[in-house]
N, C-alpha and C positions, 0 to 999 in steps of 0.2 A: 517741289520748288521749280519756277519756271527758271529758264535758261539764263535769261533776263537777270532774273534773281544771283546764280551760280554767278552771271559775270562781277555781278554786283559784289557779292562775297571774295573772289580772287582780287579784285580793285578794290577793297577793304584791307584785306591781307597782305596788297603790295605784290600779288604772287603773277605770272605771268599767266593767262589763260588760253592754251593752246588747245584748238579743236578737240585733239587727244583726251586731255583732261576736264573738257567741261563738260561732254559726250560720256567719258567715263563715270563722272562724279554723278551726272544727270541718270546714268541708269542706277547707279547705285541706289539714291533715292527713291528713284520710282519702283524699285525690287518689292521692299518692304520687308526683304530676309536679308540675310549672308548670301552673297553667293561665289563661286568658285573662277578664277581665270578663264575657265571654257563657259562659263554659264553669263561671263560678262562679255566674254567674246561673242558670244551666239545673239545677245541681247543687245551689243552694239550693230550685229551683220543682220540681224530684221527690222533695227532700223534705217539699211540701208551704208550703214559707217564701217569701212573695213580699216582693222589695226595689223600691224603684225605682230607677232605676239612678243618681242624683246620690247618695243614700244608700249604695249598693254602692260608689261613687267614692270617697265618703269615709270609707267603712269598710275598704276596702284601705290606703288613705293612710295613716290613724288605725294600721293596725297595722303599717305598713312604718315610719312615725316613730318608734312603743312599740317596733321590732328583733320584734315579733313573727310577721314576713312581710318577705321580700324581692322587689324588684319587679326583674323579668327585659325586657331588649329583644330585641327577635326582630329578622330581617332583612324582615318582612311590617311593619314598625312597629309592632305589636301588643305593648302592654306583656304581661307572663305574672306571676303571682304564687304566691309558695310559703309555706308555713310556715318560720319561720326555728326552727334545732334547737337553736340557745343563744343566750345573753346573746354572746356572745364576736363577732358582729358576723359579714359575708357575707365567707366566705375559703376559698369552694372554688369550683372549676368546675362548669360545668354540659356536659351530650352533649344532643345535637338531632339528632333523627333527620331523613335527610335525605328519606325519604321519605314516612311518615306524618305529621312534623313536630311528634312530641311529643319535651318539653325535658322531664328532669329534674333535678335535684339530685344530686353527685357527690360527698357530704358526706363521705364517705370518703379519698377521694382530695385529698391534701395535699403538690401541686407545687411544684416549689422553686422560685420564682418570685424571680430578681433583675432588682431593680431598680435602675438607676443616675439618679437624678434631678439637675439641676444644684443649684448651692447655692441655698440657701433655697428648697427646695420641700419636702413634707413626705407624701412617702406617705401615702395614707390608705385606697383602694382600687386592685385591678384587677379588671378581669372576663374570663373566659378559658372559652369555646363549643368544648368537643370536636365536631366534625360527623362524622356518621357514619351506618349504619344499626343502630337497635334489634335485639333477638331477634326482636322479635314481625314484623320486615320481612326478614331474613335467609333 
């Protein structure tokens, strides 16, 4: 998604688009994984964009509460964050390479997932980690 684009989507949304946030959103996109606060950080400072990192905190935040980024837990504790692909909310799985340890997006893939919850509880999420190894480690 060009830049362009990004503004276009925050001026849809009504949402303010601060350097911070379009910059951020823009890498997330261009990733094409999850990736980590230090790995968006790195990925913002070789294109030149330096954040500091309370500001980077709050601009993952800021787009994971707008649905425009979804935030991933890893088994390091290390939260991961993605570009989210629609309005329609986080409802696919992710694969985690078991050896290089990169997480993507499985946005395709749409498991029939039942659920049997007792009375009165009200589905709202699941989250479901294929583990495996990538091409790039096969």
């Amino acid at each position: 998604m060009l830049q362009m684009d990004i503004m276009q989507l925050f001026k849809e949304r009504r949402l303010r688009a601060t350097p911070a946030r379009v910059s951020t959103l823009d890498v997330l996109l261009a990733a094409g994984r999850a990736l980590s606060h230090h790995e968006v950080e790195d990925a913002l400072a070789d294109k030149g964009e330096r954040l500091d990192r309370v500001t980077l905190y709050r601009t993952l935040d800021f787009l994971v509460e707008e649905s425009l980024a979804h935030r991933l837990s890893g088994e390091d504790r290390t939260w991961r964050f993605s570009a989210q692909g629609s309005h329609t909310g986080h409802a696919h799985p992710h694969f985690r390479c078991e050896r290089c340890g990169m997480t993507r997006c499985l946005s395709d893939l749409k498991p029939a997932m039942v659920v049997g919850l007792p009375e009165g509880y009200v589905f709202q999420q699941a989250e479901l980690t294929i583990r495996g190894l990538c091409p790039g480690c096969t």
